[in-house]
C-alpha positions in Angstrom: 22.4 5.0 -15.7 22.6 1.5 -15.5 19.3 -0.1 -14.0 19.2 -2.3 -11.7 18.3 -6.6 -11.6 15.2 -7.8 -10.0 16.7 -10.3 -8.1 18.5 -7.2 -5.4 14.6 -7.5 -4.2 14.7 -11.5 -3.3 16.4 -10.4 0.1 16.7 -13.9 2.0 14.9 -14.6 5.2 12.4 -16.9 6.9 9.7 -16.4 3.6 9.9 -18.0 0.1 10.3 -16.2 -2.9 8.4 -17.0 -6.1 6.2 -15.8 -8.9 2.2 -16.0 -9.1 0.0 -15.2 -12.1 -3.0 -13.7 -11.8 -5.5 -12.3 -15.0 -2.2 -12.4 -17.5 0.2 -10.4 -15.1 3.4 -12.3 -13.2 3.4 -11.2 -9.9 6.1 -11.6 -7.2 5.5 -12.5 -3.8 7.4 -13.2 -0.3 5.6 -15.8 1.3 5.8 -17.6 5.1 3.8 -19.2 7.3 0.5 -21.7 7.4 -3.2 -20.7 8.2 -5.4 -18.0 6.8 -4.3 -16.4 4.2 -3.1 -12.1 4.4 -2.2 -10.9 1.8 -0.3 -7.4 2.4 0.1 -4.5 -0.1 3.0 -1.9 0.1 2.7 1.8 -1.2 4.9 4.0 -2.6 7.7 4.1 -3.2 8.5 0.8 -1.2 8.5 -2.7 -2.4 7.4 -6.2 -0.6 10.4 -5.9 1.9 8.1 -2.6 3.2 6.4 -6.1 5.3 9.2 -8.2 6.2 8.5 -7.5 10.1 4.8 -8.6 9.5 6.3 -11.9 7.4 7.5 -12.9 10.5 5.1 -12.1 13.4 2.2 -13.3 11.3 3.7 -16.4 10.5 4.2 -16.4 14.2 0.5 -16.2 15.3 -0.6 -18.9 12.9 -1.5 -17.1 9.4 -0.1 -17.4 6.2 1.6 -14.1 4.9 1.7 -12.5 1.2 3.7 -9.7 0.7 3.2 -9.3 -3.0 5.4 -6.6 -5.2 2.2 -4.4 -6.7 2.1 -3.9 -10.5 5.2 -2.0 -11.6 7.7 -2.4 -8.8 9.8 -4.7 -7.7 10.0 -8.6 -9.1 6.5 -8.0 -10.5 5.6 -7.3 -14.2 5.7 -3.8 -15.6 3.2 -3.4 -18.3 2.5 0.2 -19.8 -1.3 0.1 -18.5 -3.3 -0.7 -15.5 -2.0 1.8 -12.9 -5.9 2.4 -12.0 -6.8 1.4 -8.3 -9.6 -0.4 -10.5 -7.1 -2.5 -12.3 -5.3 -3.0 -9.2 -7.7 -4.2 -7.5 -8.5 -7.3 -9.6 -4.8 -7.4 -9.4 -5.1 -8.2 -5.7 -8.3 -10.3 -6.0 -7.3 -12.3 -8.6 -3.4 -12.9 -6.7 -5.7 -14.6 -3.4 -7.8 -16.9 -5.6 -3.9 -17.9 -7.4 -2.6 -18.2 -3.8 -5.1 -21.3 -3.7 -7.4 -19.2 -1.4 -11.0 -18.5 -2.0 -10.8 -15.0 0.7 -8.1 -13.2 2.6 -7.5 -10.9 4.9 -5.5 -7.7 3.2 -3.3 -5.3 4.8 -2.7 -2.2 2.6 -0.4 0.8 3.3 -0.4 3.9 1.3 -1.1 2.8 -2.2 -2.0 -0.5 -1.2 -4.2 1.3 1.6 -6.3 2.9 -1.4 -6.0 -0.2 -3.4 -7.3 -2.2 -0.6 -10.0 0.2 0.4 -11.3 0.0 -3.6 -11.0 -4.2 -3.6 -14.0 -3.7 -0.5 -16.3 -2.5 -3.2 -15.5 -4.4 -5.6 -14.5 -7.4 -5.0 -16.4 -7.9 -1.5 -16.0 -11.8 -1.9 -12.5 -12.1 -1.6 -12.2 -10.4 1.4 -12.3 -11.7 5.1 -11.1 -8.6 6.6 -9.5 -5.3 5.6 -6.6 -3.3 7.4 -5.8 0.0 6.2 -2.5 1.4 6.9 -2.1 5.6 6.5 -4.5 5.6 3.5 -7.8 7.8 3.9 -10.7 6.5 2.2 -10.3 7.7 -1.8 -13.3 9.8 -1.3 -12.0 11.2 1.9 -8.8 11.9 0.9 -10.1 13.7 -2.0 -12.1 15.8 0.0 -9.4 16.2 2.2 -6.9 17.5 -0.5 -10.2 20.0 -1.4 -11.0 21.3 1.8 -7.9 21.6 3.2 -5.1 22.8 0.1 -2.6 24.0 2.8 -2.7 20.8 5.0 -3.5 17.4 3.2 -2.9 19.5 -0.2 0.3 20.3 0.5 1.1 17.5 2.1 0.3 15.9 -1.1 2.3 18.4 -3.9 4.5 15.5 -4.4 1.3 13.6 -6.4 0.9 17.3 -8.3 4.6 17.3 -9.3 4.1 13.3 -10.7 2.1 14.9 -13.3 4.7 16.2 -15.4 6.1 13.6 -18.3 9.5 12.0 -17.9 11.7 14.8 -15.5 9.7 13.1 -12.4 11.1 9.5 -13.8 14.5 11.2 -13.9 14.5 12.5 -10.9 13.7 10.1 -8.8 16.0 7.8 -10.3 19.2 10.4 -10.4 21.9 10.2 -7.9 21.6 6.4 -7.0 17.6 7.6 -6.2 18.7 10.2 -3.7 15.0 11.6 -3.5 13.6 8.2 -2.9 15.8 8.1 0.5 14.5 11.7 1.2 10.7 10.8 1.2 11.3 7.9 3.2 12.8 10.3 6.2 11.2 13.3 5.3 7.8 10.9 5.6 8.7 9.0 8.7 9.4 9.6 12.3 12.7 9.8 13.9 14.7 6.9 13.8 14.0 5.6 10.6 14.5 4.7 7.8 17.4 2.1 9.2 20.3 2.0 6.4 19.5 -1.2 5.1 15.5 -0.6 4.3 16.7 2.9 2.8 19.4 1.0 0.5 17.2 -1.8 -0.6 14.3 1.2 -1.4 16.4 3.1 -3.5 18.1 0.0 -5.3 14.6 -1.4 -6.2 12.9 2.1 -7.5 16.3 2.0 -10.0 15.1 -1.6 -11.4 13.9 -0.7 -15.2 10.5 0.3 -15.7 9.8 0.5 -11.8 9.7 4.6 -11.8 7.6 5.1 -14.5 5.1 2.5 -13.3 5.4 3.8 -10.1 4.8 7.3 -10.9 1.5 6.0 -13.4 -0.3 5.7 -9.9 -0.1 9.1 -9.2 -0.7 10.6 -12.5 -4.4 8.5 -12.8 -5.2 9.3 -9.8 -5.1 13.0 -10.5 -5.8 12.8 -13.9 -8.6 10.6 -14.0 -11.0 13.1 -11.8 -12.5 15.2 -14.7 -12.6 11.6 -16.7 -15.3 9.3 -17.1 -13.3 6.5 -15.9 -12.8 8.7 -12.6 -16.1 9.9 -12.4 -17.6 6.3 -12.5 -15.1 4.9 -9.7 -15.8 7.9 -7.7 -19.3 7.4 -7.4 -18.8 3.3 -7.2 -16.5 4.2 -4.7 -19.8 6.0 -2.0 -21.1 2.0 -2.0 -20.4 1.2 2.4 -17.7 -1.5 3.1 -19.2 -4.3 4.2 -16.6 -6.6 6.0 -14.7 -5.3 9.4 -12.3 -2.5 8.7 -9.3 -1.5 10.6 -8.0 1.5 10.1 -3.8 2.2 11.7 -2.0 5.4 11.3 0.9 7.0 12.0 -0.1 10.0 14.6 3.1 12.4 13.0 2.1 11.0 9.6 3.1 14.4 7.1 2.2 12.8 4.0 -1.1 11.8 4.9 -2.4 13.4 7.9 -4.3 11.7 10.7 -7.1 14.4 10.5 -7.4 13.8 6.5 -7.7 9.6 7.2 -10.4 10.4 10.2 -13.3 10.4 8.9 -13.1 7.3 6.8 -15.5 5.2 8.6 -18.4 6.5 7.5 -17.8 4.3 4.3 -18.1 1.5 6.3 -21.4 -0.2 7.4 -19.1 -3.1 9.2 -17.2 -2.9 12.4 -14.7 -0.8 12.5 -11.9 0.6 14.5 -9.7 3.1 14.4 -6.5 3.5 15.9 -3.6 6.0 15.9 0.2 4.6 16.7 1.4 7.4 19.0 5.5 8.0 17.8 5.4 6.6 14.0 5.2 8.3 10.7 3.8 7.0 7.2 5.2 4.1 7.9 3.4 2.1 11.5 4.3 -1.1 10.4 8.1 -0.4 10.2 8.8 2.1 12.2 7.0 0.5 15.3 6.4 -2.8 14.6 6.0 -4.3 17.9 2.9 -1.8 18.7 1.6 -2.1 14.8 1.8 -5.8 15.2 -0.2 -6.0 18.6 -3.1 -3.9 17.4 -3.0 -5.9 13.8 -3.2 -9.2 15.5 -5.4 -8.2 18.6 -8.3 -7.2 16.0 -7.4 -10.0 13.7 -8.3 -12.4 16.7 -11.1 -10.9 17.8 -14.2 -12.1 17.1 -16.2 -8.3 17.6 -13.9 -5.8 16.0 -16.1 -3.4 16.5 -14.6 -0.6 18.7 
């Protein structure tokens, strides 16, 4: 099978497309807007496009939006290593100080949700805010998967099944990445995925090197729990969040359940609010934009976030 060319994933619109480097790695972002700096970060197995609602309501309200293609996917660089939320997460620092920025605020969903929730311990400095989007604390959503194997465990098999070599690489790559369109409905609520988000989704995940890097999340984060790589970001990881925390999901989220994220805030000695988005899936921010954006903007305005 033919793979596909990076440049399906520079979709015009009212951003700017280029390329940042940060620690060695070429990064690609979708950009709009003046003001502070937010830097959002997509999960799997979407690509920068999964924020291309927020590019434009941000801009809107007078930030500056980055919607950056995470290590692996997309426009971005696909190197064999670094698909621990450790790496990633000086990934995602280092990007806001090359964005000419000193903090940010960061948005994360899913993978970039866990990736966020790691860059609050640490790299506390570079952060103004953080909003978490269907992503449990790591620790929580480990003891989630542990407590509870027939809800957040299997609601998470997909992750188990990652760990096999190569066939998951094929598979979600076969049929013009016919399985790839599955998780995206079989994740969401009804009405969505519309066609064109499903199409560009499936493209992108066929662009060489994008599946395996993709998958490398999964398998580390499953494989590195016996290893002393694990073990020592694991017990990092009980250190309390200290900037504001909002934490968005999706109340008929399957893949990660609402009671599996509850329970987060206990990592966090900031304010902190919670909030579930009544009629949305795994995916908030696309699937109801207009109620995602009002509670992402309300609590980015608001001087006590703390409720």
């Amino acid at each position: 099978m033919a793979g596909k060319d990076t440049s399906l994933i520079e979709v015009d619109g009212p951003w700017t497309h280029r390329q940042v480097s940060a620690g060695g790695t070429r990064f690609h972002v979708a950009e709009a807007g003046e003001g502070p700096l937010v830097l959002l970060l997509h999960g799997f197995p979407e690509f920068w496009w999964s924020w291309h609602n927020q590019l434009v309501s941000l801009p809107a309200a007078g930030y500056r939006a980055a919607a950056v293609d995470l290590r692996g996917y997309g426009g971005s660089d696909k190197p064999p290593r670094g698909y621990d939320l450790v790496t990633l997460a000086g990934d995602a620092a280092g990007l806001i100080r090359a964005l000419g920025e000193a903090n940010a605020v960061v948005v994360g969903h899913d993978w970039g949700g866990l990736l966020a929730w790691t860059m609050g311990v640490y790299h506390p400095k570079v952060l103004q805010r953080l909003a978490i989007v269907s992503a449990p604390h790591p620790l929580r959503l480990r003891q989630s998967i542990a407590t509870d194997p027939r809800g957040q465990g299997w609601a998470t098999r997909h992750t188990f099944a990652f760990q096999l070599p190569l066939w998951p690489e094929r598979r979600l790559v076969r049929d013009n990445a016919a399985l790839v369109g599955r998780l995206l409905h079989d994740w969401s609520g009804p009405g969505w995925p519309d066609e064109r988000t499903e199409q560009l989704v499936r493209k992108a995940v066929q662009i060489p090197g994008a599946a395996h890097s993709a998958l490398e999340y999964h398998r580390w984060l499953i494989r590195s729990l016996v290893r002393p790589d694990g073990i020592r970001y694991a017990n990092r990881m009980r250190a309390p969040i200290q900037v504001p925390t909002l934490q968005l999901h999706g109340a008929l989220d399957p893949c990660t359940l609402p009671g599996s994220a509850q329970g987060s805030g206990r990592y966090v000695s900031a304010p902190y609010r919670w909030k579930l988005i009544d009629g949305a899936g795994h995916f908030p921010h696309q699937e109801r934009p207009e109620v995602f954006d009002a509670q992402l903007l309300g609590w980015l305005a608001d001087p006590e976030p703390d409720h």
